[in-house]
Every structure is written in C-alpha cells, then in structure tokens.
N, C-alpha and C positions, 0 to 999 in steps of 0.2 A: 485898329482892333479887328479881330475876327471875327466873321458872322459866325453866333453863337445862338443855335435854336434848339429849345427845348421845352418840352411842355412838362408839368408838374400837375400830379392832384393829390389832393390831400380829403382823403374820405372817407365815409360813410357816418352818417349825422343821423342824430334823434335814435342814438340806441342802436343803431342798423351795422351788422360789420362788425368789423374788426380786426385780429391779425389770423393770419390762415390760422385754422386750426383750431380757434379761438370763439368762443360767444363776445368777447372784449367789446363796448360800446368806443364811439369815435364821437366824435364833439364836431367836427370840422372839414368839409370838404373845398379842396381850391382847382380850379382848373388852369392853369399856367399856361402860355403858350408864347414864346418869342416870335418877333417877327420876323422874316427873313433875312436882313441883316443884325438880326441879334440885338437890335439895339435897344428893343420897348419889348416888354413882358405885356400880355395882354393876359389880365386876369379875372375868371367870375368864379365866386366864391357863396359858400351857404354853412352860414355860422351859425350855432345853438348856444343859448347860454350868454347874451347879449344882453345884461342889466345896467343900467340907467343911461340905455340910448344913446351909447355914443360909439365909434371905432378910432382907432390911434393907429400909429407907427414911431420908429423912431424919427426924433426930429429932424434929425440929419437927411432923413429919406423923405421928410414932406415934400420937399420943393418939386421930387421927382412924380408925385402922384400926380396923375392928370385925368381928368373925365370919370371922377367917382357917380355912381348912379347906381340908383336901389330901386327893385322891382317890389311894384303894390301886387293888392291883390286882382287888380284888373288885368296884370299882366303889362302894364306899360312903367318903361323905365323913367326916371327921374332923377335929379341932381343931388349931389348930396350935401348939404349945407355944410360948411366949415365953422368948428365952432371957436379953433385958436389954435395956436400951429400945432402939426401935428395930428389935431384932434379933428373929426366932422361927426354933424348930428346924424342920427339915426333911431330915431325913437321908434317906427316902424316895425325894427329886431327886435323890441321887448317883448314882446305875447308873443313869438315866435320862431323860426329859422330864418334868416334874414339872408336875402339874395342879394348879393354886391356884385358888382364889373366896375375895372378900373384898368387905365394902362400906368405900366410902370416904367420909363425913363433908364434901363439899367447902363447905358451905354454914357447918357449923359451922366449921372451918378457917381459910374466908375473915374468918369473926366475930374468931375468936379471933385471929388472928396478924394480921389487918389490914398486911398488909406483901407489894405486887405481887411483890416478887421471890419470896415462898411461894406464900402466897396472899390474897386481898381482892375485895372488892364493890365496884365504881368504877362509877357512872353506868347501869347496868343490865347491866352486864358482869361478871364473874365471873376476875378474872386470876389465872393461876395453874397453872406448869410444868407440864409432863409430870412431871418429875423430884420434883414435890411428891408427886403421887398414884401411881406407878407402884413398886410391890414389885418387887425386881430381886436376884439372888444376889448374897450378903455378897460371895463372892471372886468376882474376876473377873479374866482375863487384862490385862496392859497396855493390847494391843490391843484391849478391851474385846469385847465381842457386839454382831452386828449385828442390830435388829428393823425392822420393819414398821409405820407408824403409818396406818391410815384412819381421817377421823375426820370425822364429818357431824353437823349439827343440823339437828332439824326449824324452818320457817320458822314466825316472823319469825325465828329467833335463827338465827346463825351460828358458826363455831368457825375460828379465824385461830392461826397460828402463824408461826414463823422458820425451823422446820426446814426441809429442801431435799426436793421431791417426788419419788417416786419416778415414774422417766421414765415418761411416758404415761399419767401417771392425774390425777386434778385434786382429789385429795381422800385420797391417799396420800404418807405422809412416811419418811423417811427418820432412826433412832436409832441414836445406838451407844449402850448399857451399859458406862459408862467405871467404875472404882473410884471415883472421884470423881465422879459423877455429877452432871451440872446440863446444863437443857436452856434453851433460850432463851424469852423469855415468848411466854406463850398465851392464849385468851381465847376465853370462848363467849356467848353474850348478846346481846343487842341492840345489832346493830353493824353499821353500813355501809361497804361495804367498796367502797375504789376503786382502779384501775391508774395506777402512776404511768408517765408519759412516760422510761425508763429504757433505752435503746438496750442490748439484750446480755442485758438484767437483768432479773426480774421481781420488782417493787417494791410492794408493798399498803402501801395507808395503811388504817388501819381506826378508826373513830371511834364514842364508846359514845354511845349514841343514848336521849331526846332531850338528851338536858345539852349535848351540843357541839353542835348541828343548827346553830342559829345562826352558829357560827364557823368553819362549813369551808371559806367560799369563802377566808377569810382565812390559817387551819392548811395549808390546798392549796397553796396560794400562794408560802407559808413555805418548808415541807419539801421544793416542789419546786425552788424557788434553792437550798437545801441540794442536793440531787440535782445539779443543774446543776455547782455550785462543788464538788466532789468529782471527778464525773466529771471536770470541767478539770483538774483536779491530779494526777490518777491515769491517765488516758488512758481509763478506763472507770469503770465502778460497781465499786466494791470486789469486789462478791459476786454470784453470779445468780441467788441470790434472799433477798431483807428483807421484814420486814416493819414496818411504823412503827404502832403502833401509840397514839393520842390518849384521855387518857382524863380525866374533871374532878380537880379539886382546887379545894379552898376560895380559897387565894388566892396570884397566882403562877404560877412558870412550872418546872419540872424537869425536864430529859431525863438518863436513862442509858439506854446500850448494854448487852445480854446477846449474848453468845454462846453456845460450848458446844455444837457442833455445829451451830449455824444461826448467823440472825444478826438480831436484833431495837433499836430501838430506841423506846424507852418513851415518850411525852411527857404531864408531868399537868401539865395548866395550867387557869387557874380562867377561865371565861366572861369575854369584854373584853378580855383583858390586848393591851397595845399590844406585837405583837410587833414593832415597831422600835425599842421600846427599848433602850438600848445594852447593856443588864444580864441581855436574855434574848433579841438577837436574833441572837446567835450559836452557840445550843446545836445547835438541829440538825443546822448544819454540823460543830458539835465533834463530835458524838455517832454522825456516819457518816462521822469520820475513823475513830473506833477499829475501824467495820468493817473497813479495811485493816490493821489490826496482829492477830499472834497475839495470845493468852490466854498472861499469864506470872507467872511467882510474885510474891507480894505484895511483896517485896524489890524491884523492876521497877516500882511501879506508877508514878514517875514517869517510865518512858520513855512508856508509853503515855499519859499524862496530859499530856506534855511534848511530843508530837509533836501530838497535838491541839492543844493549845493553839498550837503554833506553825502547823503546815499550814493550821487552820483559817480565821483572816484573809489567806494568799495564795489559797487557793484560792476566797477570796470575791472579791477583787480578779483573780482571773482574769476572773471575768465579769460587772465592772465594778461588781459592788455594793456595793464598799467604795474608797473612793481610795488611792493610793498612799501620801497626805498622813497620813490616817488609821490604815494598818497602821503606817508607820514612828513615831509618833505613839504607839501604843499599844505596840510594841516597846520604847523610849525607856522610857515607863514602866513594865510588866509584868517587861524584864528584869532590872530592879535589883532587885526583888523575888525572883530566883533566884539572888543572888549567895550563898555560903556565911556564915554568922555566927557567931563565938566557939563552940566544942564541936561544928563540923560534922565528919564523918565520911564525906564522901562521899556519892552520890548513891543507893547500897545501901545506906545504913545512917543517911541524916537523912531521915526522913520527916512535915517540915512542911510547911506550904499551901505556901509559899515556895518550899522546896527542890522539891516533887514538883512543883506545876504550872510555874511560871516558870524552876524548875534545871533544870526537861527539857525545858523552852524552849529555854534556853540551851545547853543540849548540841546540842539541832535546830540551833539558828540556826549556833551556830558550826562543826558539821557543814557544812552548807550552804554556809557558806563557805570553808571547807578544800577541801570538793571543785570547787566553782568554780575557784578557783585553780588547784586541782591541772590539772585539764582544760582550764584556759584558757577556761572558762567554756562549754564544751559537754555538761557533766553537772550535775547540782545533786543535793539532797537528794531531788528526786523521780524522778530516775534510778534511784537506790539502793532505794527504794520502791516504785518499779514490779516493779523485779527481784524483788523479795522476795514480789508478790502473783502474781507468773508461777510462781514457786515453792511455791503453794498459801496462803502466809502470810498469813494473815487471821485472823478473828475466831473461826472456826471451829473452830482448832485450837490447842493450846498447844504455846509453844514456849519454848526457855533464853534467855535476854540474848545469850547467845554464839551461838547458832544463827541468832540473826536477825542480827548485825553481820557474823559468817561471811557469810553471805548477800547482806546487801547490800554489802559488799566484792566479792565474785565479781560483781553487776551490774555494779561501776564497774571493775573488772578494775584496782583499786588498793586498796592496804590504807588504810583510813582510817577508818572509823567502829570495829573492832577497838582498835585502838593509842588512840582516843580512848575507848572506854569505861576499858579497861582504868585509866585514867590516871585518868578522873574517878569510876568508882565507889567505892572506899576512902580515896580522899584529896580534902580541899575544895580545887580549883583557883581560883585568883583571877584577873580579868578584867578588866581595865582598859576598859572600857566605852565609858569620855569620848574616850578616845584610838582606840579603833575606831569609834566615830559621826562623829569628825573626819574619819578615813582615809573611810569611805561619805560623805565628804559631806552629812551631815544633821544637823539642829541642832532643839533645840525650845527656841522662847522659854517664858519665865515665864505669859504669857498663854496657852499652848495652841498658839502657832502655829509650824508647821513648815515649814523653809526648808532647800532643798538649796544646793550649792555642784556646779557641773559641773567645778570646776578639782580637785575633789579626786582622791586617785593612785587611790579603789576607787571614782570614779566608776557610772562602767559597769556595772560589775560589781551595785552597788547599783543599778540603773536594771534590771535582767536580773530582779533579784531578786521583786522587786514592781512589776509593769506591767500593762497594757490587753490584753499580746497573749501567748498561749500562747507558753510557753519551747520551746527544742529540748529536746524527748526522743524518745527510740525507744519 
C-alpha cells in the first residue's frame, strides 16, 4: 500500500460557520491527520448534539479504533469506556460540545475487510467512506447533524470524494450525520484526477495510478458516452456533482453506485478488458442512471435496479450508440425474464435476478407505455423522471416507493405510476408480452434478427419510444 497522508476537517460547531457565503450552522468539526505512511488516521474531533452519552461507528470499523479519549473540563484527556462493540460511553458530550481524539487503523482496515464499500487497497489507492473512519453520536436527530468536511493530501497523492462542496471552496465538502449513516465512496492515493465535459455538472473521473495509466484514453471515453446517454435522458446530469471513480481488479469489469449524501460511481475493471463488449459495455450508463433515483429500502431494490436496467439502453440509443434494432432486441429477450413464476409474490416481496432486474424492467417499460398513451404520446417515462429529479430526487437522498410514484404522478399531472405500483407490488401480475410486441410492431426471428411492421395499431408510438432524435419533454 501507498503512503497515503491526509488531513480532514469537518467544521464549524455550536452555530458557528457554514458554507462560504452562507450564515448555515455546522454541527460537527473533525481534524483528520494520517500518519506518514498512511497507515493510522489520527483524529480529534468536537461534536454538538450528543444525546444519551454515548459515540458509535460502524461495526466493521470498531476493531480499528484505538486510544478513544475525551477531554473534561480540566483540560486533561481520558479514556473512553466502551460500552459494546461498536459503541463507547460518553456522557461528558451531553450538556455540551464534546472533544474526542482517537487513531484510526486505516491501513489495517483496508487489510482486513478488503471490501471498497468499507474499506481496501486498490491499485495505490486507499478506498474507503467517510462513514468507515468517522466516530459520530449513537443518537441522532432524523434530520441528522450537519458537519464540514476539508480534506487535502500532500502531492503526488490526492483525496477524491462524491460529497457536494461547500460553496466557494475547492477542497470543502459537505456531511450530514444521518442515524444510519453511510457516505459515498472516497479515496486518497495515487490518483489522477480529470474533469469530465458535464454541462451544469461537476463530474471527476479519478483513476488509481500506475495500474490504469494505460487504459484511460479508453475508460475516458467509456464513461463519458455514459455522461452524454444520461444527460440525453434526463435533460441534464443527474446530480452537480459525481465522482467516477476507476480502480483495478484482477479480471473483468464491475461498476456500482453509492450514494448517501453525494453521489459516486465505482468502476473496478482489470487492465484490457474490451469495454465494447456486450457483457460490460453497458454498466456505466446503468450505474449513472441510479444517480437519478432516491435511496429506498431494500424491499425497492427492484425499482431502482429495474429503471436502470430499462432507461439505460434508451438513453444509449438517444445518442446513437445503440440501434433501435438492438434495444428492442434486447427488450424481447430480457423482459421474459421479469415475468413472475410459480410462488411469486409481487414485486415487494420476490426478490430474484429475474424479478428485481428484468420485473422492474417491466414495470418501467410498461409505465412508459401507459403514460404515452395516456398523453397521446406527449409525456413518457422520462417526463415522470424528470419531475422527480426537479424535486430533489436523486441518489442523495432516501425516499418511500410511495413518495416517488406521488411524485412522479404530480410531474405527469395524471395518476399512473401510483395505481400501477400499488397493483404490481403484492401481487404477481401476468403479461402477455407476444401480444404486445405484435400491437409495437416488432418481431425477433430465431436467428437474432429484428423486424418491425409500420402497419402495426402502436406503431408510432414504438418508433417515439427508441429513436435517433430526442423525445418531447419539458
């Protein structure tokens, strides 16, 4: 691993502060410091808002805490009792701002738990949340605490994140201390960091350097048609600001999305991989749809997995990098795969590959098509979707199944996506599929090849659907 040093602080407490420009109060100040070989975060921190006496972390990252101590009012530091994994007392913090120092272990961490969503050693990089290293009050309001994050390394190494800067600084971020805390990924190390062409948006690609040097003119390339086929879909960039961050892996290709207050997307791919293969060269774009969706309970997770999968091949075919031939082609096959089978249960309650990517496929598509209809073809699916990110709904934030169908109902200023969850989350709805590809006009031979019919009655309507030329939306 790389020595990886970098200090963080997260500040301004007791009302004080804010973001430039800003009266904004801050809840939370942390001073982060690595040590010289990167290995131990050394942290003292001063929290407001610490009711019933106690501090946490995720469990996973206790074992790495070491030497917690809390300063009285004498000014002498003292031990912090533990009061069950995870957890140490601190009754002290109640009547007040509470001064903690603690080192944090990031090096062993990354060893031990080998997993970027904690933390890990990828390529000379170091990945690994705020939300891994940051001791934060056990209780915390719904509307969580607001802190302050600056956070600098000394060069070559850099430190990249997802969270949203605080205005006017270039190296101050922006947390809330939610009960459930999780932050978007992070990463310090050996890492070149570029701007991507993102009209609105401030978009970093960041690549762990040297393992990927070789393959960025190509990853560049990649993730910025991803960019491109998004923004087409959505009328802008999800979010205003991501970060993409590229890191190795032995063999292969994986992207996921983190939210959680920012908004990141991961990608570990191994040296070479032919990213136009048909098996990995759609992830990007899957992976910066979900920037457009809230964060929603795991009972959900085939909406969000299900509008990806769908948006993802139109909004490729927006601009042009996928045929028309090809989406309807891969629809044809993907959505028989989301039909329900023997002992389903609805789209809340069957949680196979099937049901969750392809069934919330198929709630998309057939969305899409309801609302065409309904509008006479002057609203679609991304009408509904747009509404919802005007409304803050994004990746940022967590929201209920009902909250967003509410939502994007009031964009189409018709009730439709409502009255279809309701229908299809507790009961397996059946779909005659053969007989709607007939009505769209589309057909696929045995051999792979796909033939439209223009006499069909949803012609049109399927011609709107997936085309060469941006749809009408507002």
């Amino acid at each position: 691993m790389s020595a990886a040093l970098f200090v963080v602080a997260l500040t301004a407490v007791s009302g004080q502060g804010g973001a430039a420009g800003t009266s904004a109060p801050w809840d939370a100040r942390y001073q982060v410091s690595a040590s010289p070989d990167g290995q131990d975060l050394r942290v003292e921190a001063e929290l407001s808002g610490v009711t019933g006496g106690a501090l946490t972390i995720d469990p996973a990252s206790a074992p790495f805490v070491d030497s917690p101590m809390m300063r009285v009012w004498s000014g002498r530091w003292l031990p912090v009792v533990p009061a069950a994994h995870g957890t140490w007392r601190a009754e002290l913090c109640r009547a007040s701002a509470c001064r903690l120092r603690y080192v944090f272990h990031l090096g062993a961490a990354a060893r031990a738990l080998n997993d970027p969503d904690s933390a890990a050693e990828r390529g000379g990089a170091v990945v690994a949340p705020a939300s891994t290293w940051l001791m934060r009050p056990a209780r915390l309001p719904e509307t969580g605490l607001r802190a302050r994050l600056r956070a600098t390394a000394p060069a070559p190494l850099v430190f990249v994140t997802g969270l949203p800067r605080v205005a006017g600084s270039s190296d101050s971020y922006a947390v809330t201390l939610l009960p459930d805390f999780s932050s978007p990924y992070a990463a310090v190390g050996r890492l070149d960091v570029q701007q991507l062409d993102a009209p609105g948006s401030d978009v970093q690609l960041a690549f762990a350097m040297p393992s990927l040097g070789p393959d960025q003119p190509r990853l560049r390339a990649w993730v910025t048609a991803a960019v491109r086929a998004v923004t087409a879909y959505f009328g802008r960039f999800p979010v205003d600001r991501a970060l993409v961050l590229a890191i190795p892996q032995p063999a292969g290709l994986h992207g996921k999305a983190m939210g959680g207050g920012g908004a990141t997307v991961l990608i570990q791919v191994a040296s070479g991989v032919d990213l136009a293969d048909p098996s990995v060269d759609w992830q990007a774009a899957h992976e910066m749809v979900h920037l457009a969706v809230p964060q929603m309970a795991r009972a959900h997770l085939w909406l969000t997995e299900g509008l990806a999968t769908y948006v993802e091949p139109l909004a490729r075919a927006l601009t042009g990098e996928l045929r028309p031939e090809v989406v309807w082609r891969d629809l044809i096959v993907g959505l028989t795969k989301g039909l329900p089978a023997p002992g389903d249960r609805g789209l809340d309650r069957t949680h196979t590959w099937g049901r969750t990517y392809w069934g919330g496929a198929l709630f998309a598509f057939l969305a899409d098509l309801e609302i065409r209809k309904a509008s006479k073809d002057e609203q679609s699916l991304a009408t509904a979707l747009r509404g919802i990110l005007r409304e803050g709904g994004d990746t940022r934030v967590f929201w209920s199944a009902e909250r967003f169908m509410a939502t994007a109902d009031r964009a189409l200023g018709r009730p439709i996506l409502t009255p279809l969850y309701r229908r299809w989350a507790t009961t397996p709805i059946a779909v005659d599929l053969p007989a709607l590809w007939r009505a769209l006009g589309v057909s696929l031979s045995a051999d792979g090849h796909v033939t439209f019919d223009e006499a069909a009655p949803l012609a049109a309507l399927r011609r709107s659907m997936i085309g060469p030329v941006t749809p009408k939306h507002p």
